[in-house]
C-alpha positions as CSV (number, residue, x, y, z in Angstrom):
1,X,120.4,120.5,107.2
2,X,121.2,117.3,104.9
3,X,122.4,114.2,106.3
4,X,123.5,113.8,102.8
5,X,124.2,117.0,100.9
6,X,125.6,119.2,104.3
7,X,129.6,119.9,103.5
8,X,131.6,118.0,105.9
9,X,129.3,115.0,106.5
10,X,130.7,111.6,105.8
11,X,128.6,110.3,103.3
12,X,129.1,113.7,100.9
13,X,132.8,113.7,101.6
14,X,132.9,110.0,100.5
15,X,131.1,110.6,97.4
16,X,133.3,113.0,96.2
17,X,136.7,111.5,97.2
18,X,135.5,108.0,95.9
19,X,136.5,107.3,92.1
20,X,134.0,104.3,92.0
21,X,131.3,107.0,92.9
22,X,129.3,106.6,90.0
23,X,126.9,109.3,88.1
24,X,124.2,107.0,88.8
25,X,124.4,106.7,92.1
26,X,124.8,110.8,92.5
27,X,121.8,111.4,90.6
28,X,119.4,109.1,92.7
29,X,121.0,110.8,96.0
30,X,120.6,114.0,94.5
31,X,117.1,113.0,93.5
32,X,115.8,111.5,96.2
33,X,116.8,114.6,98.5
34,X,115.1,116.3,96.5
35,X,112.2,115.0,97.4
36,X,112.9,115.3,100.6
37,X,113.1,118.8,100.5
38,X,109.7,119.4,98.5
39,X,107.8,117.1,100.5
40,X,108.7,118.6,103.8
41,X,108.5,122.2,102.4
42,X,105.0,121.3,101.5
43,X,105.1,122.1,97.5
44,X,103.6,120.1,95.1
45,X,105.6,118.2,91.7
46,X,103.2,121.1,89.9
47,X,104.7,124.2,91.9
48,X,108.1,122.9,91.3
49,X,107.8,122.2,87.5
50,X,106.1,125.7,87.4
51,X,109.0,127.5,88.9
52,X,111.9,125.3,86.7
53,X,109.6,125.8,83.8
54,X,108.8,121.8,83.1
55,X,106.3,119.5,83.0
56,X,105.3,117.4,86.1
57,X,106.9,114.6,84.6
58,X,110.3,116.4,84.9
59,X,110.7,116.5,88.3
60,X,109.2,113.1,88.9
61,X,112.1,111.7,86.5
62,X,114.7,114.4,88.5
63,X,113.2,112.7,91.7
64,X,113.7,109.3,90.6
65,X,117.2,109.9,88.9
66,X,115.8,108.9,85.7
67,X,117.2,112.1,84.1
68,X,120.6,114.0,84.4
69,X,120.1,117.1,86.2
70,X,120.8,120.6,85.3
71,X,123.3,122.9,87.9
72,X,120.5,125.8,87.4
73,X,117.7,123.7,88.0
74,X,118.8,122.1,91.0
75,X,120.4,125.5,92.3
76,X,116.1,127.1,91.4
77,X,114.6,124.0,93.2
78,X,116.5,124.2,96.5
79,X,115.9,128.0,96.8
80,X,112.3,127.1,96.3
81,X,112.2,124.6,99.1
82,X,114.2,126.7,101.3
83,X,117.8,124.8,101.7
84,X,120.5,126.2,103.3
85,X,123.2,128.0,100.7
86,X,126.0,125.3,101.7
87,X,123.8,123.0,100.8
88,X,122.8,124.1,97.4
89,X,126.6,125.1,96.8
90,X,127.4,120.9,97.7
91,X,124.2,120.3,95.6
92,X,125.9,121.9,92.7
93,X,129.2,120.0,93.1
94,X,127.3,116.8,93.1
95,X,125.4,117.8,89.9
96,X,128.7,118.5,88.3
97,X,130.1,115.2,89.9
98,X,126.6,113.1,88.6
99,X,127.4,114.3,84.9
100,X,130.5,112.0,84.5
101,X,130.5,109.5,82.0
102,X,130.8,106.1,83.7
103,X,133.4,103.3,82.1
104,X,130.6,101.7,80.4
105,X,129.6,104.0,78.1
106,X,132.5,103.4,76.0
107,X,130.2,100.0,75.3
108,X,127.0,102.1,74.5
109,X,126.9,99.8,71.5
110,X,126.7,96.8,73.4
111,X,125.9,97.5,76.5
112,X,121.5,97.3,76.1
113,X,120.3,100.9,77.5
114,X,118.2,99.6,80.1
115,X,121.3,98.0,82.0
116,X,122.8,101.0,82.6
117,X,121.2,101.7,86.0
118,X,122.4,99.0,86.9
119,X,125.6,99.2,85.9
120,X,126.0,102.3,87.7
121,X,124.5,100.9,91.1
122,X,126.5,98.1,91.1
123,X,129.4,100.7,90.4
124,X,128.5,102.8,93.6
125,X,128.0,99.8,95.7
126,X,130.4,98.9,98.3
127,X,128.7,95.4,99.0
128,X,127.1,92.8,96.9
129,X,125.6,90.7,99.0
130,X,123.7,87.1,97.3
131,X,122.2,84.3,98.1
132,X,121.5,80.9,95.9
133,X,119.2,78.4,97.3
134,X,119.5,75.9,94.2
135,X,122.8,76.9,93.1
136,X,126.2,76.5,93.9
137,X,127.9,80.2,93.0
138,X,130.5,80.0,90.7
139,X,133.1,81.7,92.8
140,X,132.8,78.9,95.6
């Protein structure tokens, strides 16, 4: 079972509690579990986007959480790769949770399109760790 997806675990349970949890964040989880699951089930990105009815490229971008996921398609591609039913019911909470709208798409105008990921992981994170070797940080 998922160290990620199982009901109960800490990590899933945290995910949905948190508010900061963002989409983006639950879409690369999702995603990279995903993969996971394919990979150790032995099926190629071909069989997959055969049996969702995509192209390749799909589930590579599903895998990556480049693209928002669909409840049906993540509910078809954990049946094919054999997941336990709690896990594809957590799954489809998660999908619901991923689809959010984060608070920076108010600024879609603004805000450049390729920031957004990192918006969202920044959003998700719990820890921002730097380090300036030339600079003195503004904060200090």
């Amino acid at each position: 079972m998922s160290e990620i997806l199982s009901p109960g675990s800490p990590s899933l349970d945290r995910m949905l509690s948190e508010p900061g949890s963002s989409s983006t964040v639950l879409r690369i989880t999702i995603g990279a579990r995903l993969r996971r699951l394919r990979e150790a089930a032995g099926i190629s990105p071909a069989r997959a986007a055969v049996h969702i009815r995509c192209h390749e490229s799909k589930i590579s971008q599903l895998e990556c959480g480049k693209s928002p996921l669909k409840e049906r398609d993540a509910l078809d591609l954990l049946g094919l790769y054999g997941a336990h039913p709690m896990e594809q019911a957590a799954a489809a909470e998660l999908v619901e949770l991923s689809k959010r709208p984060g608070w920076w798409e108010r600024y879609r105008s603004i805000v450049p399109e390729w920031f957004d990921k990192l918006i969202g992981l920044q959003e998700g994170a719990e820890v921002i760790w730097t380090y300036e070797v030339q600079l003195v940080p503004g904060l200090l």
